[in-house]
C-alpha positions as CSV (number, residue, x, y, z in Angstrom):
1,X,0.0,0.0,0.0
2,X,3.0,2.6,1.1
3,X,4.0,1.8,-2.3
4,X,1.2,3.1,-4.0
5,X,0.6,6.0,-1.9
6,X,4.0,7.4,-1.3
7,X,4.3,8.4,-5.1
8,X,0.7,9.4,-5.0
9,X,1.5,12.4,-2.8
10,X,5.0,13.1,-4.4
11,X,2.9,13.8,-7.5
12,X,0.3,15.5,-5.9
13,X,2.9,17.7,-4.0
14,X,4.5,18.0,-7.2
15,X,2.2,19.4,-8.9
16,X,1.2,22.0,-5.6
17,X,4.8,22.6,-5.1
18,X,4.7,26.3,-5.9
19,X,1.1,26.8,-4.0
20,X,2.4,25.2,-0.8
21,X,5.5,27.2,-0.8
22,X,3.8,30.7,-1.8
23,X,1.2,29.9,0.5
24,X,4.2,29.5,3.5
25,X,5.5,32.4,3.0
26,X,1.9,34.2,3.3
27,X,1.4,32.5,6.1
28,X,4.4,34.2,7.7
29,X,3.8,38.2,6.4
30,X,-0.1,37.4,8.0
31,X,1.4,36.4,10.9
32,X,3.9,39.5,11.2
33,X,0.8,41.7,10.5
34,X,-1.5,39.9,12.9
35,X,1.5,39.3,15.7
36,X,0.7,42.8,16.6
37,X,-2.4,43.8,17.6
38,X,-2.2,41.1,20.0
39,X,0.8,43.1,21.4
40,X,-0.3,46.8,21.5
41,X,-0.8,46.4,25.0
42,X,2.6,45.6,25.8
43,X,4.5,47.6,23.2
44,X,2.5,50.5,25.2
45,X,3.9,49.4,28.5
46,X,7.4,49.0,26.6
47,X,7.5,52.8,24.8
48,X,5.1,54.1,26.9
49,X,2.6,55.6,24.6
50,X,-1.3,56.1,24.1
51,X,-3.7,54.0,22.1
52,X,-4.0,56.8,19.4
53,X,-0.4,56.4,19.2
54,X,-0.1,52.6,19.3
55,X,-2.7,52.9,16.4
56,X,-1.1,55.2,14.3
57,X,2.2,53.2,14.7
58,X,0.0,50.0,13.1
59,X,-0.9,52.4,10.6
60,X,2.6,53.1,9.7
61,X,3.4,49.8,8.7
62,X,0.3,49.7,6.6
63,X,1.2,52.6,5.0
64,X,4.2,51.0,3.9
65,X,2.3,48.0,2.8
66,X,-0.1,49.5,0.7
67,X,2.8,51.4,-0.8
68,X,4.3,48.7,-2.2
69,X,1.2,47.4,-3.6
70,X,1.2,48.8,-7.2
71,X,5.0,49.1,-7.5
72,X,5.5,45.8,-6.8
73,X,2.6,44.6,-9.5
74,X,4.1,46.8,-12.2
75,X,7.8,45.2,-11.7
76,X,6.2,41.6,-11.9
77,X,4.4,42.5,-14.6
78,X,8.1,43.7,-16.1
79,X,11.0,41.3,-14.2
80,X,8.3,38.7,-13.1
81,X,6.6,37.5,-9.9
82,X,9.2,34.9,-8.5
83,X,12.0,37.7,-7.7
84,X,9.7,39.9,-6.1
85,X,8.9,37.4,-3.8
86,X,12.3,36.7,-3.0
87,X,13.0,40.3,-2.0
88,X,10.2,41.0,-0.2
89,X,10.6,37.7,2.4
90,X,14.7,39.3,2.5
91,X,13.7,42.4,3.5
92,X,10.9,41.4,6.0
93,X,13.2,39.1,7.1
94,X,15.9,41.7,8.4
95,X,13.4,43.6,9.7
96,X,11.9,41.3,12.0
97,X,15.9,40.1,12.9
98,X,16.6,43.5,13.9
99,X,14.0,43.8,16.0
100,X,15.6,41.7,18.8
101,X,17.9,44.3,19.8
102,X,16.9,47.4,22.0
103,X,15.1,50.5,20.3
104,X,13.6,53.5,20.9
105,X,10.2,54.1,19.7
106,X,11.8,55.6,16.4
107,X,14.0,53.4,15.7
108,X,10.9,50.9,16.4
109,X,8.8,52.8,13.4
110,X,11.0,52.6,11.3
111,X,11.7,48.4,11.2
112,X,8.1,48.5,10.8
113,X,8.0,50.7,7.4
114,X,10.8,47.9,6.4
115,X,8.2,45.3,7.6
116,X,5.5,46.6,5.7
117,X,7.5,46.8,2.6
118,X,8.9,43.7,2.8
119,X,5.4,41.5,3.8
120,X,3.5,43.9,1.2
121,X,4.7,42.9,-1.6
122,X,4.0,39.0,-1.4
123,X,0.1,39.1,-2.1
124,X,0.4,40.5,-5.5
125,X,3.4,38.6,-6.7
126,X,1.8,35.4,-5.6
127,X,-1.5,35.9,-6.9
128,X,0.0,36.5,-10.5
129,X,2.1,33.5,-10.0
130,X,-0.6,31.3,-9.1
131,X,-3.1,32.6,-11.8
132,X,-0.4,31.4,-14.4
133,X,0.5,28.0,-12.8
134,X,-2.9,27.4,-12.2
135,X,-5.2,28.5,-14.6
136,X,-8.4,27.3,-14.6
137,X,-8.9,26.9,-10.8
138,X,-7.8,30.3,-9.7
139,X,-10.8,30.3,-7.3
140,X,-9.8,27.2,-5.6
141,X,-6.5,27.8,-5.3
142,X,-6.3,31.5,-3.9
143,X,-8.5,30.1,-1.5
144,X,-6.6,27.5,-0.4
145,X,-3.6,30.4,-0.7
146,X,-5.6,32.8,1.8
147,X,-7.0,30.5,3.8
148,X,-3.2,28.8,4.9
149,X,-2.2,32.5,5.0
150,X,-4.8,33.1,7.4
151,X,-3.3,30.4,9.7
152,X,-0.9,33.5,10.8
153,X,-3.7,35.3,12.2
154,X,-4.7,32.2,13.9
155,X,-1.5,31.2,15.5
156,X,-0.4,34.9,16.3
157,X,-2.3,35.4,19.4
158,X,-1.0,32.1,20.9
159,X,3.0,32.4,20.0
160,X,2.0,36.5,21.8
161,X,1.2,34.1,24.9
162,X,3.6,32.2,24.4
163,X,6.6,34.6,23.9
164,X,5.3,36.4,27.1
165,X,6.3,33.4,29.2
166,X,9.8,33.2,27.6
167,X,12.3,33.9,30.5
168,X,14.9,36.5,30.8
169,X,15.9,40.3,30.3
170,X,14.8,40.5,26.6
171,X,11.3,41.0,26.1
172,X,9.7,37.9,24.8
173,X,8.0,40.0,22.1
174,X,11.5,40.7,20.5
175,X,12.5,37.2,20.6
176,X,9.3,35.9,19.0
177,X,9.7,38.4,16.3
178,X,13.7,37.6,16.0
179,X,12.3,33.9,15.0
180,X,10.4,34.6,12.9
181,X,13.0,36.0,11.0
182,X,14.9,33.1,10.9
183,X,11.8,31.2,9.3
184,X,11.6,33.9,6.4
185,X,15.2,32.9,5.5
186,X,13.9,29.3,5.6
187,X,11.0,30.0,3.7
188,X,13.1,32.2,0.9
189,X,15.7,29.2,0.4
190,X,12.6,26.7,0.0
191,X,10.9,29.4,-2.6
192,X,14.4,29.4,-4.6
193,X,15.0,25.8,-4.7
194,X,11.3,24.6,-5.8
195,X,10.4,27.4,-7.7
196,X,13.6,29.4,-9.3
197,X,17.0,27.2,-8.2
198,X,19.0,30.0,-10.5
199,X,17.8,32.8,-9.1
200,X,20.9,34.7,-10.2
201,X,20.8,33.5,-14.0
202,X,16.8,34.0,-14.0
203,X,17.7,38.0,-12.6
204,X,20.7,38.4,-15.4
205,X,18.3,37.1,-18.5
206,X,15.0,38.7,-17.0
207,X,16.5,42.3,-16.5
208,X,18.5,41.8,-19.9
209,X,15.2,41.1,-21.7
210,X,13.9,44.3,-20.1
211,X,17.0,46.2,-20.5
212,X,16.2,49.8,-22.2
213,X,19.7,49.0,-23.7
214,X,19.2,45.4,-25.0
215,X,21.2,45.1,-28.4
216,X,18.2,44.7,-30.7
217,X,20.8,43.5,-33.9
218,X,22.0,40.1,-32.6
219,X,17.7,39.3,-31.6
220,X,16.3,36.4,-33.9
221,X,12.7,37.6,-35.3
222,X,11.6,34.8,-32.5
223,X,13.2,36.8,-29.7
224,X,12.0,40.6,-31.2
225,X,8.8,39.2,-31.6
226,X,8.6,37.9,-27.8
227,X,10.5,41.4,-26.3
228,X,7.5,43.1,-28.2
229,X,5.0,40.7,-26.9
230,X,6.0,41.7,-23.6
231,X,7.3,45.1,-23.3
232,X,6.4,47.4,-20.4
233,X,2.8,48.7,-20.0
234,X,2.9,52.7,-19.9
235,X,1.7,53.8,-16.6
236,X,-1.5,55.3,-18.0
237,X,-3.2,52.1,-19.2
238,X,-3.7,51.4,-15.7
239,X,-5.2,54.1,-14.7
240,X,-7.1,53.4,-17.9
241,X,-8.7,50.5,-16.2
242,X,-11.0,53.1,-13.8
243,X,-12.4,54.7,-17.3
244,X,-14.6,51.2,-16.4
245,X,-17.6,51.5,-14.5
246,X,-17.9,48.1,-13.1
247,X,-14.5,48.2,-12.6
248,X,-14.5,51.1,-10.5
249,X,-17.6,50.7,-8.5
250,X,-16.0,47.3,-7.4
251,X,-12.8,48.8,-6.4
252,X,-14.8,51.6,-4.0
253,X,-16.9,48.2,-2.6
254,X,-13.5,46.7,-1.7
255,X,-11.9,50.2,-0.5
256,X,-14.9,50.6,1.7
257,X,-14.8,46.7,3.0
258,X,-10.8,46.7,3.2
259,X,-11.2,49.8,5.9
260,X,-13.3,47.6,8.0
261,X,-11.5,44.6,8.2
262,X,-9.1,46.1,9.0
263,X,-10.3,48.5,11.6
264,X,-11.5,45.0,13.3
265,X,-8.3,42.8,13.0
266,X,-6.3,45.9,14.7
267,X,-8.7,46.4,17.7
268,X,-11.3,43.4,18.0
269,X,-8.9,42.2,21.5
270,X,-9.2,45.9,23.0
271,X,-12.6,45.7,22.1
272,X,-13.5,42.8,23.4
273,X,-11.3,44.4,26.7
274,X,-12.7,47.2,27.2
275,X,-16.3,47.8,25.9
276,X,-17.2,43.7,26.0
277,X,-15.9,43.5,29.6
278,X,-13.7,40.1,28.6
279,X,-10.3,38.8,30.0
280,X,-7.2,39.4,27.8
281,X,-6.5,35.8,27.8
282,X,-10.5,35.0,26.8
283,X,-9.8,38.1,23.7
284,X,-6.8,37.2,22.5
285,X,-8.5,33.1,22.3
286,X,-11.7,35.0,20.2
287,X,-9.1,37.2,18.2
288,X,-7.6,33.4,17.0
289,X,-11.0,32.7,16.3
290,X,-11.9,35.2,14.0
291,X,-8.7,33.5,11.5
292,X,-9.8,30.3,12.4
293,X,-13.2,31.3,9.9
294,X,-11.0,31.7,7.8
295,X,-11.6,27.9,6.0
296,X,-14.9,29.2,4.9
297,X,-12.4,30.6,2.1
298,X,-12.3,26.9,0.9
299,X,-15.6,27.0,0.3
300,X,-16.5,30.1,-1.1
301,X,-13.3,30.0,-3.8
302,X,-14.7,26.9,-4.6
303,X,-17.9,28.3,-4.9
304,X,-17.2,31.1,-7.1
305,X,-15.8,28.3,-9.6
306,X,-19.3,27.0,-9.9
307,X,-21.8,29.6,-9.2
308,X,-19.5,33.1,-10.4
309,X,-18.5,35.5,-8.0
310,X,-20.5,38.3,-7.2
311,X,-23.0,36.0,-6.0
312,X,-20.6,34.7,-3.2
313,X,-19.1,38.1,-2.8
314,X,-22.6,39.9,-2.0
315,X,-23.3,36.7,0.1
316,X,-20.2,37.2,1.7
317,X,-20.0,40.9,2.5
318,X,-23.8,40.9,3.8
319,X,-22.9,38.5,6.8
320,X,-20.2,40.8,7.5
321,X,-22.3,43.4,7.9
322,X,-25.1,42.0,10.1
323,X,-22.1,40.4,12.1
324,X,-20.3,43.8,12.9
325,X,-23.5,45.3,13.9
326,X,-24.7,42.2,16.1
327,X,-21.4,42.8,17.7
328,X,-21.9,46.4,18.5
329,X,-25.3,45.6,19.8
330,X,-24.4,42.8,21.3
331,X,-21.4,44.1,23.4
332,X,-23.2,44.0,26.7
333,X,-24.7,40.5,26.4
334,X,-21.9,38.6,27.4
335,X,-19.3,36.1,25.8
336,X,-21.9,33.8,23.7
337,X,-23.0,36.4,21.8
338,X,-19.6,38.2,21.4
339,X,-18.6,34.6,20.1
340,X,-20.8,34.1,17.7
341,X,-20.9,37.6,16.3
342,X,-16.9,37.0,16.0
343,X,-17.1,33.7,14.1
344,X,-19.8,35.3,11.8
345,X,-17.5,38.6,10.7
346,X,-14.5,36.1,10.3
347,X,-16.7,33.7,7.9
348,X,-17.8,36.5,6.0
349,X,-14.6,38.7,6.0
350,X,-12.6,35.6,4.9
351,X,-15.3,34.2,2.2
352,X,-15.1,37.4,0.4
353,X,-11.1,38.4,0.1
354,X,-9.8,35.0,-2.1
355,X,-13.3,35.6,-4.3
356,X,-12.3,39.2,-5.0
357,X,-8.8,38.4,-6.0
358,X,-10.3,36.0,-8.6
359,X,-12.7,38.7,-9.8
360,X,-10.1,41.0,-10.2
361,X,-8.1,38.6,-12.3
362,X,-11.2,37.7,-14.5
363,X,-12.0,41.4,-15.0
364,X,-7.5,42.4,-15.4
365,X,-6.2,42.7,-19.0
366,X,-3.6,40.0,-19.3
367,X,-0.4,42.3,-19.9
368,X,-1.9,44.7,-17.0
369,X,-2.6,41.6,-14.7
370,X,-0.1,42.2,-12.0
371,X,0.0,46.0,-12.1
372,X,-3.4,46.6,-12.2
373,X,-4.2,43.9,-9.3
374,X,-1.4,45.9,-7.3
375,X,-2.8,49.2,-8.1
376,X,-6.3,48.0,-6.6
377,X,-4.5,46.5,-3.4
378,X,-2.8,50.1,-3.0
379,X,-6.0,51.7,-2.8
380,X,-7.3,48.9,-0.9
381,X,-4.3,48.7,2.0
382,X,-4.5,52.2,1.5
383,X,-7.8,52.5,3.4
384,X,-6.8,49.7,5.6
385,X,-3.9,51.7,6.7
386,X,-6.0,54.6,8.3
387,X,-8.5,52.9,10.1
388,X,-6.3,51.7,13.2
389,X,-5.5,55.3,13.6
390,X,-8.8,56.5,13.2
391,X,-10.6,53.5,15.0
392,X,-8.0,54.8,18.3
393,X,-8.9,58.5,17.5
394,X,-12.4,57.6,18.4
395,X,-11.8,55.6,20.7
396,X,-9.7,57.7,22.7
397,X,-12.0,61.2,22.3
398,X,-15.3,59.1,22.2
399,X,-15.8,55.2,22.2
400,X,-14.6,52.4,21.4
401,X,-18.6,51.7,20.1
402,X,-18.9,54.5,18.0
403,X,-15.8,53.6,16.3
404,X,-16.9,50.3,15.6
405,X,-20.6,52.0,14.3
406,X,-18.7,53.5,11.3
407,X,-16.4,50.3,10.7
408,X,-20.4,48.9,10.0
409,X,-21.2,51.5,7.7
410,X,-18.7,51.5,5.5
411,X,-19.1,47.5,5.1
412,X,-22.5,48.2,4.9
413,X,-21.7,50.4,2.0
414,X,-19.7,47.4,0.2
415,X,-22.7,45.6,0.2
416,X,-25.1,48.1,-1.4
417,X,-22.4,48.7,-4.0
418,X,-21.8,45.2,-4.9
419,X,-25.7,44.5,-5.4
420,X,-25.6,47.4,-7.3
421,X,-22.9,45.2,-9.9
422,X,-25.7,42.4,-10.2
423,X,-27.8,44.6,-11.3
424,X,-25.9,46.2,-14.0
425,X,-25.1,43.2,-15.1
426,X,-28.7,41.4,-14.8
């Protein structure tokens, strides 16, 4: 039997090779994004600072995430995917090594603009990669991609407990993050040897292809014809893409959903704290349980396959509205409630992010595929970015409640929008 089944899984992992390693390294940039709300109460014991400024900090690094987003599109689109990926686990790598020793506050902003660089770049690289290797099941697999990604979020809140028990002068936070690092450089070395094992050849030929100063006499007509076939897009046919309604109107659904998700993921634990009355430990287990949804991805990127996706995408961003405002009404009735209204925002949150990507993909130009996908995620982290700070700002000067009332408007608004899609195209 063991010999019938151990090349059965050599060919299936074969043929997932690249999935399972892209997915890895996802796994690790969501877990460096989601290893720090979970912390934002000790970092403010460690620098001392307020929850507007603990927010903003988070912000930072989203900043620099978003930043990346369409840059790092438009150079796959020109050098391709696989080196991107490689330099973006390098440089979040460093950052999160450097973090073990001793910083001030400043010094602590700025490893996380290197951290938001270096994990922001991997979404976009990865989803290109995958929609080539994999072309008729992008649904399934960027589900499968964002779901094992979302494993970070799960396992951040636990290795924050964790890290806290870990004896000695250090904070354990520092060392946690320090490890971490270690793993990228693990995870980068895996990417090179199953995906690109000449990394340095591939860079050579791939920036020679794309070289302004390429010497176009000694090119066969086979070579001119495929330099042509892929020569750069000019920067205004992606902002060409907006000139489409549907386009557009799909992009300000996802804006207006990517602000509350992220509003949540940074302050669903102080939430839960301080207006739901809970235990850190019994937050922080919640906060694992709103990634732990996350396998409803699975099902709705399988979903989408079948049915098409603004059907599950409507579906999805709905319960994600009801849930957010079950859990503002809900705040005072105690953990049940708070439980369910968690597990409910997490399936719907989840479903809806690996069924977008695919929808963007279906809707992309070929040639503007990576650029345009990164210019959407830019406007999309972009929006993610402000809402810790703003969530903290109204926390701070009002409450934590009302803060949470506009996070479920503006998913709200998602909704409407996306119904409005079906419609245009019923």
């Amino acid at each position: 039997m063991n010999r019938r089944v151990l090349p059965s899984l050599r060919r299936l992992l074969g043929r997932f090779d690249i999935l399972i390693v892209a997915a890895s390294i996802w796994f690790l940039g969501k877990f460096i994004r989601y290893v720090f709300p979970p912390l934002f109460e000790l970092l403010q014991e460690t620098f001392a600072v307020s929850t507007t400024i603990i927010g903003w900090s988070f912000s930072l690094f989203l900043f620099a995430y978003a930043a990346v987003q369409f840059p790092s599109g438009v150079f796959c689109d020109k050098v391709g995917s696989d080196l991107v990926i490689v330099g973006g686990v390098l440089l979040s790598s460093v950052g999160a090594l450097m973090l073990l020793a001793d910083t001030s506050f400043v010094v602590y902003l700025f490893l996380m603009i290197i951290l938001g660089f270096g994990t922001g770049v991997h979404k976009t690289a990865a989803v290109q990669l995958l929609s080539d290797t994999y072309p008729t099941h992008k649904g399934r697999v960027l589900g499968i991609f964002d779901t094992f990604g979302t494993f970070g979020g799960i396992v951040a809140p636990f290795a924050v407990i964790l890290a806290a028990s870990i004896p000695g002068t250090r904070p354990g936070w520092r060392i946690l993050l320090f490890g971490t690092g270690l793993i990228g450089l693990a995870f980068m070395l895996a990417f090179i040897l199953r995906v690109d094992n000449d990394i340095l050849t591939t860079v050579r030929q791939k920036f020679k292809r794309n070289s302004l100063f390429a010497d176009a006499a000694v090119e066969t007509p086979a070579e001119s014809t495929t330099r042509e076939s892929t020569a750069d897009p000019d920067w205004r046919s992606y902002l060409q893409l907006f000139e489409n309604r549907r386009f557009s109107i799909f992009v300000i659904a996802s804006i207006c959903f990517a602000f509350t998700y992220q509003g949540i993921v940074s302050f669903l634990p102080l939430y839960l704290i301080q207006e739901g009355g809970l235990p850190s430990s019994t937050a922080g287990i919640l906060y694992s349980v709103l990634f732990v949804a996350s396998f409803s991805q699975l099902v709705s990127g399988e979903l989408s396959d079948r049915v098409g996706t603004l059907p599950v995408i409507i579906g999805s961003l709905g319960l994600a509205t009801v849930s957010t405002v079950g859990l503002i009404v809900g705040t005072d009735a105690g953990i049940v409630v708070l439980s369910l209204a968690t597990v409910c925002i997490g399936i719907g949150a989840h479903s809806f992010r690996p069924v977008r990507g695919a929808y963007l993909m279906e809707s992309l130009p070929s040639d503007l595929s990576a650029g345009g996908f990164g210019i959407v995620r830019t406007l999309l982290m972009g929006s993610g970015a402000i809402a810790p700070g703003i969530v903290g700002t109204v926390s701070d000067f009002f409450s934590f409640r009302l803060a949470f009332v506009i996070l479920a408007v503006s998913v709200g608004l998602a909704t409407l929008l996306t119904a409005m899609l079906l419609v245009i195209d019923n």
